[in-house]
C-alpha positions in Angstrom: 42.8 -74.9 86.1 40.5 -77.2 88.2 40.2 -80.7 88.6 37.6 -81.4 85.7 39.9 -79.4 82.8 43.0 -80.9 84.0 41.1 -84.4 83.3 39.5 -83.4 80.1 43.3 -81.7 79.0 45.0 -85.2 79.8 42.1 -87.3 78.2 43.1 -85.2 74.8 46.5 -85.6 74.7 46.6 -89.3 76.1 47.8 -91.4 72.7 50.6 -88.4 72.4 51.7 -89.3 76.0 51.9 -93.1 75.4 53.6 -92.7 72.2 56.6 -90.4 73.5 57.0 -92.7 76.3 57.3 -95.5 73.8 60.0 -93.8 72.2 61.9 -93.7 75.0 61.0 -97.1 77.1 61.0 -100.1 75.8 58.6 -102.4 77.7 54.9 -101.0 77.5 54.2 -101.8 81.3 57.4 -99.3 82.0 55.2 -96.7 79.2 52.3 -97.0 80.9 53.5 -96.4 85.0 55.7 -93.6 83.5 52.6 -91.9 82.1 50.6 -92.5 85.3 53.4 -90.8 87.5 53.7 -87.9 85.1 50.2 -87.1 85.1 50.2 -87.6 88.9 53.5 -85.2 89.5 51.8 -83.1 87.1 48.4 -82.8 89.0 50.2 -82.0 92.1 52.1 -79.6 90.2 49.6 -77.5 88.7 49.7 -74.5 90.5 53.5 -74.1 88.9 51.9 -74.3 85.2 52.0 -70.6 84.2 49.9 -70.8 80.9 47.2 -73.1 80.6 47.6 -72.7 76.6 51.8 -74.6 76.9 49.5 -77.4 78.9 50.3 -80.3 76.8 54.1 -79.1 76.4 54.5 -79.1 80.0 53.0 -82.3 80.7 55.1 -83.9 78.3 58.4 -82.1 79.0 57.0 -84.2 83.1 56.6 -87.2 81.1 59.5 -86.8 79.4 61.9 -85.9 82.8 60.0 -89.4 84.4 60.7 -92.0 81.1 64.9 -90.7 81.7 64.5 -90.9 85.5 62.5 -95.0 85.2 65.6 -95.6 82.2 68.5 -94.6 84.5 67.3 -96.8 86.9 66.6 -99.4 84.6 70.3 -99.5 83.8 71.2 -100.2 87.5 68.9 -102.6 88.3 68.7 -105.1 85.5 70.4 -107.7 84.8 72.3 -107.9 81.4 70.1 -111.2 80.2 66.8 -109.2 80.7 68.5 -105.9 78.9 69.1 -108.1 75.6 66.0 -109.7 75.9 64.0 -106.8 76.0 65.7 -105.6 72.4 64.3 -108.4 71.1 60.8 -107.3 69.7 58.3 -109.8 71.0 57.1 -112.1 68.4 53.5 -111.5 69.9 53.3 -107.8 68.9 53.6 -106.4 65.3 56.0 -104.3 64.9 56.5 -102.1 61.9 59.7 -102.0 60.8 59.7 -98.4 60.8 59.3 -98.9 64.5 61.8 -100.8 64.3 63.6 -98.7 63.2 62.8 -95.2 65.2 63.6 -97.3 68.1 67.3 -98.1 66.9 68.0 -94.4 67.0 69.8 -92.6 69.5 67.1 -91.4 72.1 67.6 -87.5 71.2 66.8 -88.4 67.5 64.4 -90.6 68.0 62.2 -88.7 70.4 62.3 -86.1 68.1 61.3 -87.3 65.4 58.5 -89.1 67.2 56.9 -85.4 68.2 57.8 -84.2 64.6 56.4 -86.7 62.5 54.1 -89.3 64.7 52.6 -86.3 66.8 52.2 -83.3 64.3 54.0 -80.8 66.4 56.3 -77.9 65.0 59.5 -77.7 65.1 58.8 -74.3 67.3 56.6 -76.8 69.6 59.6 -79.1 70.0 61.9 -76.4 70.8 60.1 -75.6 73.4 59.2 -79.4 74.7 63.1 -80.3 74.5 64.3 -76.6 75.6 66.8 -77.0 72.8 67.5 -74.4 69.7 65.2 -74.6 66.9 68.7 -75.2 65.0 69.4 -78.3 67.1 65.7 -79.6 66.1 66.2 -79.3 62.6 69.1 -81.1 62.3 68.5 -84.1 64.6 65.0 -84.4 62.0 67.5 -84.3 59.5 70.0 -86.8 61.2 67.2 -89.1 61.7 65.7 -89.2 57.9 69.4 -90.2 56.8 69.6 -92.8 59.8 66.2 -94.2 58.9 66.8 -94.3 55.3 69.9 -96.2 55.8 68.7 -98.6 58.8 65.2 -99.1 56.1 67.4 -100.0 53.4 69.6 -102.5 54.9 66.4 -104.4 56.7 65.2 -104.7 52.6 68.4 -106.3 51.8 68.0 -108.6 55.1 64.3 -109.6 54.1 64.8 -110.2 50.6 
């Protein structure tokens, strides 16, 4: 793959790469450098790509590997205040509450359900993204419609 298709590749699956990272970081600065270093590791990594066609899965199983690696060391290095703050959706931003809500999940459900229902792919594509059974896809998308449903219903009684 040369320089121009790997640009034009990215370019295509940029929104997809921003969104997965959102469901897995919270602040969108932190979204945003994760998606720059994956597509960086993943430029200087081309050569280890075996099938230009799994493109996209590979750069987002990379993007995937660098939102854990920027969370773990989130969790080291700052301070409880700022964690607590940062749960606090910021009044400047509209949030859905379905967003709201995705982002409550646990991170395996949640990320899931982000490539399943946001992003369009298969549950054969997400097998392959999270190297997890098909089995194992299915029911964390199952998990995750009863968590939603539940976590919906009780922001409707909090609203009313």
């Amino acid at each position: 793959m040369d320089k121009k298709t790997f640009i034009n590749k990215v370019l295509e699956c940029e929104q997809t790469l921003y969104n997965v990272s959102k469901s897995i970081l919270i602040n969108d600065s932190d979204c945003e450098d994760a998606v720059q270093d994956a597509i960086l590791k993943a430029f200087k990594k081309l050569n280890t790509l075996k099938n230009e066609e799994y493109f996209k899965t590979w750069l987002i199983r990379i993007l995937m590997n660098e939102c854990y690696k920027r969370k773990s060391k989130e969790k080291i290095n700052i301070p409880y205040e700022d964690c607590i703050n940062d749960l606090k959706p910021d009044s400047t931003k509209d949030y859905s509450e379905l967003y709201i809500a995705i982002r409550g999940l646990p991170k395996r459900i949640s990320i899931t359900v982000v490539l399943y229902y946001v992003e369009g792919y298969s549950i054969n594509e997400i097998k392959e993204i999270l190297k997890v059974p098909s089995g194992t896809v299915k029911s964390r998308l199952s998990r995750g419609r009863k968590l939603l449903k539940t976590t919906l219903e009780n922001m409707e009684v909090t609203y009313e």
